[in-house]
SERO-170424 format. One record per residue: residue in one letter; residue number from 1; x, y, z of N, C-alpha, C, CB in turn. Coordinates in nm, 2 decimals. Glycine has a CB too. Layout:
! residues N
code_pos_n.u_n.v_n.w_ca.u_ca.v_ca.w_c.u_c.v_c.w_cb.u_cb.v_cb.w
a_NUM_X_Y_Z_X_Y_Z_X_Y_Z_X_Y_Z $
...
This chain:
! residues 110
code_pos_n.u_n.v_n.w_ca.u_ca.v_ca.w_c.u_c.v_c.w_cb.u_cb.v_cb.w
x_1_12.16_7.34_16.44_12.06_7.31_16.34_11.94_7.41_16.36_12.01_7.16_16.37 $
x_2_11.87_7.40_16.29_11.78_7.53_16.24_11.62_7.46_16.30_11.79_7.56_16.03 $
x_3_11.57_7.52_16.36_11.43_7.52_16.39_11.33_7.59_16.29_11.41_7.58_16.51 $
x_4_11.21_7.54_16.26_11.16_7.62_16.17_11.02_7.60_16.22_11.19_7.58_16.03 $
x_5_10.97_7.52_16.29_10.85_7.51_16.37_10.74_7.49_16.30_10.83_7.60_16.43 $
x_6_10.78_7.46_16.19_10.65_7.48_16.08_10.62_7.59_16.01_10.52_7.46_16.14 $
x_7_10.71_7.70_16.00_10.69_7.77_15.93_10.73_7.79_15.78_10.70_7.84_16.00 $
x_8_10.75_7.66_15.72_10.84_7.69_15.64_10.70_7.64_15.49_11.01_7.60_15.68 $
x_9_10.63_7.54_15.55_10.54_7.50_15.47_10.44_7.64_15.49_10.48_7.34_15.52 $
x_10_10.43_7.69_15.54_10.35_7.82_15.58_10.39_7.93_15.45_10.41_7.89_15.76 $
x_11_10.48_7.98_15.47_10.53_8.02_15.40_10.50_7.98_15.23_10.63_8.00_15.45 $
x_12_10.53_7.88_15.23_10.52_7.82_15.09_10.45_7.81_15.07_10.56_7.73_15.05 $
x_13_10.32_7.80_15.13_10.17_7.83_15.08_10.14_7.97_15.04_10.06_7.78_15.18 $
x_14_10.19_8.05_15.14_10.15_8.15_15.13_10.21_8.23_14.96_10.20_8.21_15.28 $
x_15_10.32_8.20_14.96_10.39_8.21_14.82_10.34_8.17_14.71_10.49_8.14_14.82 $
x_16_10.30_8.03_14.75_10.20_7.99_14.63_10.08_8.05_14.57_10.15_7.89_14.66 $
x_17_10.04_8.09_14.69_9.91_8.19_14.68_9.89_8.29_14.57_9.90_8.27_14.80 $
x_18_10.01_8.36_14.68_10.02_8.48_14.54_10.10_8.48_14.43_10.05_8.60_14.57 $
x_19_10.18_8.40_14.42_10.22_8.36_14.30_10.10_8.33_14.17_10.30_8.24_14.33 $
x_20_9.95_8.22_14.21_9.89_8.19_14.14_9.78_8.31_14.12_9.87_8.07_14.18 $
x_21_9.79_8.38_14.25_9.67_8.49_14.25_9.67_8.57_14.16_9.67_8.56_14.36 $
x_22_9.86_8.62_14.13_9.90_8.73_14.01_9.88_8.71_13.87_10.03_8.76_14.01 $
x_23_9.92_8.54_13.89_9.89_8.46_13.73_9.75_8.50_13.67_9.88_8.28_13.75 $
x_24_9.66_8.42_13.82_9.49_8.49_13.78_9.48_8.58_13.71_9.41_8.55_13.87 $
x_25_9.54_8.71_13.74_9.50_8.83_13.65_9.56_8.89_13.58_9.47_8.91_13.68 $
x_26_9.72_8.84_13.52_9.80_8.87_13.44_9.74_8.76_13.35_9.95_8.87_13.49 $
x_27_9.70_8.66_13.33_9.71_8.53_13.18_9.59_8.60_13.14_9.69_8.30_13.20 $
x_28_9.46_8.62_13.15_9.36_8.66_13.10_9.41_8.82_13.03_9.26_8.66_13.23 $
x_29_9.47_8.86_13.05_9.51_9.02_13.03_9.58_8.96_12.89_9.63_9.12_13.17 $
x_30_9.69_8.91_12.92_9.84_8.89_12.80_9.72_8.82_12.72_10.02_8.76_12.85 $
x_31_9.66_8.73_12.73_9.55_8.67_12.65_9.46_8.82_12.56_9.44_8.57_12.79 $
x_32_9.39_8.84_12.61_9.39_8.95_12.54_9.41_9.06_12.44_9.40_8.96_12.56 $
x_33_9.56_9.09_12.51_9.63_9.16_12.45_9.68_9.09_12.31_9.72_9.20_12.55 $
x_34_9.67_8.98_12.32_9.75_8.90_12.20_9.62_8.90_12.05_9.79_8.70_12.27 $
x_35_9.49_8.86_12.11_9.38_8.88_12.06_9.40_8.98_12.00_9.29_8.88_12.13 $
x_36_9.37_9.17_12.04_9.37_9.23_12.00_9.50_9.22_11.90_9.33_9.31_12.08 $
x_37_9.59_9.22_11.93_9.69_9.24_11.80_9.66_9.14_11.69_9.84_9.22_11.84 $
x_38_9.62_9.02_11.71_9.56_8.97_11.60_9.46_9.07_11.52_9.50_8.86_11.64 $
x_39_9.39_9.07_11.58_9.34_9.13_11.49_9.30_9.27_11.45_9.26_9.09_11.48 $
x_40_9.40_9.38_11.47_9.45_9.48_11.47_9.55_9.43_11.33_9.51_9.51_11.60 $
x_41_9.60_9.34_11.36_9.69_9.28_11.23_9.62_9.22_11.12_9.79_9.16_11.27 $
x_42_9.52_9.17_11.17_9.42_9.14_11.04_9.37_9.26_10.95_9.30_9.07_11.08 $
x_43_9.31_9.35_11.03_9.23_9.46_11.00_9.30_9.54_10.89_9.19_9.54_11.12 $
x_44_9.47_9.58_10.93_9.56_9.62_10.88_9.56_9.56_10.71_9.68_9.60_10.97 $
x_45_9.60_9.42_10.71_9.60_9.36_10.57_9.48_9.38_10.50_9.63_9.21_10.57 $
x_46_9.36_9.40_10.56_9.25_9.42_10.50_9.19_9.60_10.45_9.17_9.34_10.61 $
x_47_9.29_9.67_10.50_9.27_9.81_10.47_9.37_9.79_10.34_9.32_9.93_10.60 $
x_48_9.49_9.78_10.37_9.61_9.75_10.24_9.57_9.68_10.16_9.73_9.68_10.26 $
x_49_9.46_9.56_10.13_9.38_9.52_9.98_9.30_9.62_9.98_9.27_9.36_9.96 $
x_50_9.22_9.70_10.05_9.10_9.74_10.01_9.13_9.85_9.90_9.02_9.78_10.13 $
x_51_9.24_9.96_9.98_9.33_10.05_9.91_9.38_9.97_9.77_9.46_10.10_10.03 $
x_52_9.44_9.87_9.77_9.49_9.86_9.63_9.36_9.83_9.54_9.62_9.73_9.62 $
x_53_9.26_9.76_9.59_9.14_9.76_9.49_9.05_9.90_9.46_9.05_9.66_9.54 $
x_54_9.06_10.00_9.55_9.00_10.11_9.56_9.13_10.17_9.40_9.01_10.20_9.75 $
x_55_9.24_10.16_9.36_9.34_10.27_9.30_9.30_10.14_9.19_9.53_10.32_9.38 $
x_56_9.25_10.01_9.21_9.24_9.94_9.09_9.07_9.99_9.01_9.26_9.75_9.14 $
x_57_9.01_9.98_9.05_8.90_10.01_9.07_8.88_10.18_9.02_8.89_9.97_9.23 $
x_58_8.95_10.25_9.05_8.99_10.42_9.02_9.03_10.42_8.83_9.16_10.47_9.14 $
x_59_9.11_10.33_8.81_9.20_10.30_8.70_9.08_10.26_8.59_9.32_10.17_8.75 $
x_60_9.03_10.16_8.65_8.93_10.09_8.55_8.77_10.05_8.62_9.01_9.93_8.48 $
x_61_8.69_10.20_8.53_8.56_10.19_8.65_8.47_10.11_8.55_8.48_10.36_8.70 $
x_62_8.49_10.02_8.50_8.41_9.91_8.45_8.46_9.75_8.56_8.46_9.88_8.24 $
x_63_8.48_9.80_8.64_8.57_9.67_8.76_8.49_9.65_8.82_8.71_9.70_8.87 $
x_64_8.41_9.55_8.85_8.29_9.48_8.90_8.27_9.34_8.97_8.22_9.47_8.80 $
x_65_8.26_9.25_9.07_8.23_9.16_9.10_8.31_9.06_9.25_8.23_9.12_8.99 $
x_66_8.33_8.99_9.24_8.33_8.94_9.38_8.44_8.88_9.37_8.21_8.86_9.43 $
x_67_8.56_8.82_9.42_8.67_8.76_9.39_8.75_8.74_9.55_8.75_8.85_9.28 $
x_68_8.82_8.63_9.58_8.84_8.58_9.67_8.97_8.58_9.69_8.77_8.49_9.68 $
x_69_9.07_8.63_9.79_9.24_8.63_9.80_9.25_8.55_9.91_9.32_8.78_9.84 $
x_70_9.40_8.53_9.96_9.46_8.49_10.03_9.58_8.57_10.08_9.47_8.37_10.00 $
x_71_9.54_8.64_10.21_9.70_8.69_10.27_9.71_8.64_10.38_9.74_8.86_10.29 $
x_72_9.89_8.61_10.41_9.90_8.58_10.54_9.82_8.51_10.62_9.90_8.65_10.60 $
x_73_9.77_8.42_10.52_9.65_8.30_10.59_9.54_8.32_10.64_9.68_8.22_10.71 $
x_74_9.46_8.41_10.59_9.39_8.47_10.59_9.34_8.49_10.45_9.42_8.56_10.66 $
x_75_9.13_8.44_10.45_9.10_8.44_10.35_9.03_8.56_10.30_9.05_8.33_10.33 $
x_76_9.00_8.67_10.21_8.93_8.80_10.21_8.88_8.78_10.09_9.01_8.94_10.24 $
x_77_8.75_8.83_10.12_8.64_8.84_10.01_8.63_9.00_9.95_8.49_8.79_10.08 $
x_78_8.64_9.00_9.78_8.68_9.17_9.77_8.56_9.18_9.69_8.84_9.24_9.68 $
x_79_8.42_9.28_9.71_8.35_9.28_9.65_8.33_9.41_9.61_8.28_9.22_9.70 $
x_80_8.32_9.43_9.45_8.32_9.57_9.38_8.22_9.60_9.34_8.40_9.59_9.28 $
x_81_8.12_9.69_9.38_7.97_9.73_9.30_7.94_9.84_9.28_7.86_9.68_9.35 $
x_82_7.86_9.83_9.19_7.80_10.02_9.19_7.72_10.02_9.28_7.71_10.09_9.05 $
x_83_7.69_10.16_9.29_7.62_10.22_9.44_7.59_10.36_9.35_7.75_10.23_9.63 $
x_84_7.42_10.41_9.39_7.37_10.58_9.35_7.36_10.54_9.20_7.49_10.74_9.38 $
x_85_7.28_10.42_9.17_7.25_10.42_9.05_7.35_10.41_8.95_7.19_10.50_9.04 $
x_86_7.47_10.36_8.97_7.57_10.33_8.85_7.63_10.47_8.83_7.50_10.26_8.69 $
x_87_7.63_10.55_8.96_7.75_10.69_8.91_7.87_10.63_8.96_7.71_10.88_9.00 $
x_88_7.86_10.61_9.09_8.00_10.55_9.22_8.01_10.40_9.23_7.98_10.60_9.40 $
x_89_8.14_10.42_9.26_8.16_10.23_9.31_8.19_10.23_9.43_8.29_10.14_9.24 $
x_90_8.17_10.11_9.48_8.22_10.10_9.61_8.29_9.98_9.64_8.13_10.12_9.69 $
x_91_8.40_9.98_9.74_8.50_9.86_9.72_8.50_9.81_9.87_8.68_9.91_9.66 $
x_92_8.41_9.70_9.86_8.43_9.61_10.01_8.53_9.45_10.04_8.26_9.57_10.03 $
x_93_8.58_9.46_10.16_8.70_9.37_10.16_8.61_9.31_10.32_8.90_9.45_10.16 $
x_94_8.59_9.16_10.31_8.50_9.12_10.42_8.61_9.01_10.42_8.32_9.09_10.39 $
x_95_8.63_8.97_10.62_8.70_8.82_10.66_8.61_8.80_10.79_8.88_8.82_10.70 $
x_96_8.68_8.67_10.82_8.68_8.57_10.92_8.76_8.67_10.99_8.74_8.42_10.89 $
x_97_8.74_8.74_11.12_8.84_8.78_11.21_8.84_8.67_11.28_8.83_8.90_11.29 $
x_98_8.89_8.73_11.42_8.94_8.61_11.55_8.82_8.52_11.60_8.99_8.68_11.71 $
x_99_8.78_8.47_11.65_8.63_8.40_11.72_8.56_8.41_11.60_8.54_8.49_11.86 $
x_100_8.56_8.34_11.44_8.49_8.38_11.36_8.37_8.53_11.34_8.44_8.26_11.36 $
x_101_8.46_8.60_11.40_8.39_8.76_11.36_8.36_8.81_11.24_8.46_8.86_11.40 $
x_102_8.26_8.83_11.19_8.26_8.87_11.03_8.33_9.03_11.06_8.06_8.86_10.95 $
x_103_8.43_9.06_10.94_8.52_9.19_10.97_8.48_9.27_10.84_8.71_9.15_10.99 $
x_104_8.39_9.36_10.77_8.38_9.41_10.65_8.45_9.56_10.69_8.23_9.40_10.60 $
x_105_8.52_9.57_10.55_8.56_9.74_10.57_8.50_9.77_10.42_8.78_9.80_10.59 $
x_106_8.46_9.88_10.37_8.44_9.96_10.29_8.43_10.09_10.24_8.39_9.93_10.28 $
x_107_8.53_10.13_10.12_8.51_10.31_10.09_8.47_10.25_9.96_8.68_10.44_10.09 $
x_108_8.40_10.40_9.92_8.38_10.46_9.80_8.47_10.49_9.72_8.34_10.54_9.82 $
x_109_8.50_10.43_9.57_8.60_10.55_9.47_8.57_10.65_9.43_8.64_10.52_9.35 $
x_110_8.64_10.72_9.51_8.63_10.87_9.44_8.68_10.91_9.33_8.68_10.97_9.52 $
């Protein structure tokens, strides 16, 4: 029969330890990391409206005002205005990112 003298609960603490110790600083990280791809993924859908309202916008430069989408569950506000005194337009696409972050991108039509 096997002696273990107590080392076996020893052990298993010690295991435990760092088992939970690695968790510590691996879950905060993957946490993260997931964040950023959110919204890396948001940002993305929000360059791809902005671009199609920039070539809408290009097409017909009487295109003006404020109008509200839905992608991928995600709500985006597209706002079209003149800018330099009614020569240029400019096409802004504003959201809700992650932690209610206000996210605005905006170009000019050239």
């Amino acid at each position: 029969m096997l002696r273990s003298n107590g080392f076996f609960l020893a052990e298993l603490l010690l295991s435990l330890t760092a088992f939970f110790l690695a968790v510590s600083f691996l879950l905060p990280l993957v946490l993260h990391v997931k964040t950023q791809s959110l919204t890396v993924r948001q940002e993305a859908a929000a360059v791809h409206l902005l671009y199609e309202q920039l070539q809408a916008a290009r097409l017909d430069n009487s295109l003006e005002g404020r109008w509200e989408t839905t992608r991928e569950g995600i709500q985006y506000t597209v706002l079209v205005s003149s800018i330099d005194g009614g020569i240029a337009q400019e096409v802004c696409v504003q959201f809700d990112g992650f932690n209610n972050k206000q996210i605005q991108k905006c170009r000019k039509v050239e």
